[in-house]
N, C-alpha and C positions, 0 to 999 in steps of 0.2 A: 285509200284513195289519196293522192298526191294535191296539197292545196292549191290552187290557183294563183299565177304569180300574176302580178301588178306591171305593166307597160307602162313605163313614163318616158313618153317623147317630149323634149324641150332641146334648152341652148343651152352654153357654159357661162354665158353673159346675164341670162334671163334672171332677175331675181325670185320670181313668182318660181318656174322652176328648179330654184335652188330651195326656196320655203317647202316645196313638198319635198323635195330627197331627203331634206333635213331632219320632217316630221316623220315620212317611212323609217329612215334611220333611227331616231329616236323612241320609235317604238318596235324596235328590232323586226318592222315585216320584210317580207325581203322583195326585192324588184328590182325589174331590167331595165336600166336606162339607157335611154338611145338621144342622140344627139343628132338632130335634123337638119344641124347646118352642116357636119362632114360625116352622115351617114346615108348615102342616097336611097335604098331600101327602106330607112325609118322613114325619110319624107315623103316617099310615095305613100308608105299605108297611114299617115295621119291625111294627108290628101285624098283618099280614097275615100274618107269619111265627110271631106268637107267638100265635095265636089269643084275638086283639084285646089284647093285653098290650101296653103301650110299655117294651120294654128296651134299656138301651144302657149302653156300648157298642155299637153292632153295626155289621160291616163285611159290603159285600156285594160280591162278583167273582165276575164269569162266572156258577156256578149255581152257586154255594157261599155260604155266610155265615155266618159267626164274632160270637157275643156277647159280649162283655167277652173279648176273648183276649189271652193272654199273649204276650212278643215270637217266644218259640219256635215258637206256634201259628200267630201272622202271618207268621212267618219259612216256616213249612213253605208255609202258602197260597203266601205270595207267589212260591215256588219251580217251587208246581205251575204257576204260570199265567207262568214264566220270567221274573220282574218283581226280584227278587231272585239 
């Protein structure tokens, strides 16, 4: 069974979402990052969660998703879905 990969919608400016690409990085998980200021598709499915809001941070795995989360919070995620 194929693991579940990690959705990070954010910016290229954002610092908060450069802190997680940094931390996924550094712990070799792997994930798709999507850039919600010139990806129109990314912004709509982070909008669909916020009732049409564009927020980010936001991470998406499996049927869960985290906005702006802390390492602790990413760390518990990433625990549930055995990636960490």
């Amino acid at each position: 069974m194929d693991k579940p990969i990690i959705k990070l919608y954010g910016t290229g400016w954002c610092p908060k979402s450069a802190n997680l690409r940094n931390y996924l990085q550094s712990k070799w998980i792997d994930f798709e990052d999507y850039n919600v200021e010139t990806d129109e598709k990314a912004a709509g499915e982070v909008k669909k969660l916020y009732d049409g809001q564009l927020k980010f941070p936001t991470l998406i795995l499996g049927t869960d998703h985290l906005k702006n989360p802390s390492i602790p919070e990413l760390n518990a995620l990433l625990k549930k879905y055995n990636l960490l």
